[in-house]
C-alpha positions in Angstrom: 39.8 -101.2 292.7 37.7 -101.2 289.8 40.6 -101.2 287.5 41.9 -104.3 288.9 38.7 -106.3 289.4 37.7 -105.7 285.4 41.4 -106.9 284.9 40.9 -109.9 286.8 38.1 -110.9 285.1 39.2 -110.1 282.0 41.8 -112.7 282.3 39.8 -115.1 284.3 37.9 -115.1 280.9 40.4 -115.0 278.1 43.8 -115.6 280.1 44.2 -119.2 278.9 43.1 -117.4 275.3 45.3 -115.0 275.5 48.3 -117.4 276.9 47.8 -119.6 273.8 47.7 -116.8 271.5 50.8 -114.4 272.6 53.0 -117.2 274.7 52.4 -120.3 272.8 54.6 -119.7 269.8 57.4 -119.3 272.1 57.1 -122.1 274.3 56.8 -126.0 273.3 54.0 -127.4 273.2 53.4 -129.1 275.8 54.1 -126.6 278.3 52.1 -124.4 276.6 49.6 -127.3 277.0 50.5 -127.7 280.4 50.5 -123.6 281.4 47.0 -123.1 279.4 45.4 -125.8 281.7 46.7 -124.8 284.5 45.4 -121.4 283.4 41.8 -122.9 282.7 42.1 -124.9 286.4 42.8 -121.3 288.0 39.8 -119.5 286.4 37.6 -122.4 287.6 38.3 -122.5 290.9 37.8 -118.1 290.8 34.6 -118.6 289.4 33.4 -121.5 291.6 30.6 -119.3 293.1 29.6 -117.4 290.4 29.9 -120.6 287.9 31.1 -121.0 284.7 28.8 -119.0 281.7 28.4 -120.7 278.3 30.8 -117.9 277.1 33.7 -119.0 279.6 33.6 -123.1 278.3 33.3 -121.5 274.7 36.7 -119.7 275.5 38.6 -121.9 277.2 37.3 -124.5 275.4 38.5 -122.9 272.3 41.9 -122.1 274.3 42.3 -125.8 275.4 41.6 -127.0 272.0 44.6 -124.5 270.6 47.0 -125.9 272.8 46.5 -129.2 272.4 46.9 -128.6 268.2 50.3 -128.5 267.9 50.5 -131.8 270.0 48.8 -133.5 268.0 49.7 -132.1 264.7 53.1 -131.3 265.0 55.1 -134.2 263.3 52.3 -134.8 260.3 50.9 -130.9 259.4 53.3 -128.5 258.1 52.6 -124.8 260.3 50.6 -123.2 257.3 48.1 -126.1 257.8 48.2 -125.8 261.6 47.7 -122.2 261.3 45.0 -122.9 259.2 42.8 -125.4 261.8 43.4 -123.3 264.2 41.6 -120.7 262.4 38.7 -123.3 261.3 38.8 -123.9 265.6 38.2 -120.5 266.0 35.4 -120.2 263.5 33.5 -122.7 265.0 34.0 -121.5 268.4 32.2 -118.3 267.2 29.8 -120.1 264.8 28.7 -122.2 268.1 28.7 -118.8 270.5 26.1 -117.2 267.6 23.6 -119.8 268.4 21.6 -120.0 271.5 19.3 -117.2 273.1 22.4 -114.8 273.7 25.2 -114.7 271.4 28.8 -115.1 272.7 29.3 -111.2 271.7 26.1 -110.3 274.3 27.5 -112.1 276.8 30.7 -110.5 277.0 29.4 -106.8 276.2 26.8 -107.8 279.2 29.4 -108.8 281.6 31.4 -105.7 281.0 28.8 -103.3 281.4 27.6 -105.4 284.3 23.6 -105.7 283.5 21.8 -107.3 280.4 20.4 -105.3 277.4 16.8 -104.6 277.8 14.9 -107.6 276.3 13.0 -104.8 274.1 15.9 -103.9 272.2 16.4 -107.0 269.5 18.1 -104.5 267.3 21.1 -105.0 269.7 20.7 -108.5 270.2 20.5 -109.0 266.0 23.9 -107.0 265.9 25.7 -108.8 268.4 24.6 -112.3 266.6 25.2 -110.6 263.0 29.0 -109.6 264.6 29.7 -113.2 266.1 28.9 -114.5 262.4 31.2 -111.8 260.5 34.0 -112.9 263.3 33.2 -116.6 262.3 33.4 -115.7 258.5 36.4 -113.8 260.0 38.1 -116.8 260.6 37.5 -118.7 257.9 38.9 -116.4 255.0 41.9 -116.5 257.4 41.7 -120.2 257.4 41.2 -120.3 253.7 44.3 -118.1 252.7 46.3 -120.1 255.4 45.4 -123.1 253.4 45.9 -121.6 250.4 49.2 -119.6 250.2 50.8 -121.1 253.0 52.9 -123.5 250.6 53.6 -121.1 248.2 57.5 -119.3 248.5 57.3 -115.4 249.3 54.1 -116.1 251.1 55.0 -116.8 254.5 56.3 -113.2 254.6 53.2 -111.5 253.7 51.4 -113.9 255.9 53.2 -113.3 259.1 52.5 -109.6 258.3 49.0 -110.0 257.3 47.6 -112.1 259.3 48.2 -110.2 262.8 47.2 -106.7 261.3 44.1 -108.7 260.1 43.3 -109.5 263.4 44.9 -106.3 264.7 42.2 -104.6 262.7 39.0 -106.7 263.1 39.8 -106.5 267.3 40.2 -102.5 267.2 36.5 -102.9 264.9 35.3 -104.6 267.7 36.3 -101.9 270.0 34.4 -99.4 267.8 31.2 -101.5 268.3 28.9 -98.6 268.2 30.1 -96.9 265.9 30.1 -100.4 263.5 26.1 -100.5 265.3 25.5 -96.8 263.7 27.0 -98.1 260.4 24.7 -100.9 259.9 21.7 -99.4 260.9 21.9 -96.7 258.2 23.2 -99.5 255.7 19.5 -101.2 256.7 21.0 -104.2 258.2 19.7 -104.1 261.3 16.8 -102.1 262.9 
């Protein structure tokens, strides 16, 4: 039972995220447009009692916003270019979920452990902000190489490889958070 309710909202909160990101390259664009909002409309109405957290309109704001890019991009950006706003989209999502009492990274890690970090502890609260910035600078190196080789012959190769290990690699980091929390606390960045 647990199992299936962490699922649940797990994809109440990234399934129009995750819909963009695996199923739209293989659909058009406007149904995967049209499947991501109907996505979005679904998690709404499941979290009509417990409302919608700054961390869910971040989301599927972000999700929204990556489905309606190739809509409007489509016939006057070449895909390196669209690969590369969409990058710069999801910089800025992170760059805007770093701000505000509770980064976006404190609000998920508190909603899956189900209770909020002891005020006390700002050492945690630094790290999650400091690891909602590195995902934003994240992002926009990715953006910045998009921009930057994706005109160039041979590169699209290397960039359809590199790119998902990249992200690949940075999501497994975020898996690993303690041990990244460890890290940086004997580096001296946090304490």
């Amino acid at each position: 039972m647990l199992n299936r309710q962490i699922l649940l909202s797990a994809l109440s909160e990234f399934g129009a995220l995750a819909l963009v990101w695996l199923m739209g390259p293989h659909m058009s664009p406007r149904l995967a447009f049209a499947a991501t909002v109907g996505v979005i409309m679904v998690s709404a109405w499941r979290r009509r009692r417990d409302g919608r957290t700054r961390a869910w309109w971040t989301i599927n704001g972000l999700a929204l916003s990556l489905a309606l890019l190739p809509l409007l991009t489509d016939k006057i950006v070449q895909s390196f270019y669209q690969a590369a706003l969409a990058n710069i989209l999801c910089a800025g999502a992170f760059a805007f979920g770093a701000s505000g009492p509770r980064s976006l990274l404190q609000e998920f890690a508190e909603a899956r452990q189900g209770f909020s970090f002891d005020p006390g502890r700002t050492d945690i609260s630094h790290f999650l902000r400091l690891y909602t910035l590195a995902w934003t600078a994240f992002f926009v190196l990715r953006a910045s190489i998009w921009a930057l080789c994706g005109g160039h012959d041979g590169a699209a190769t290397f960039l359809q490889l590199a790119m998902p290990l990249s992200f690949a690699l940075m999501l497994l980091l975020s898996f690993k958070g303690a041990w990244v929390f460890r890290i940086m606390q004997r580096a001296g960045l946090i304490s």
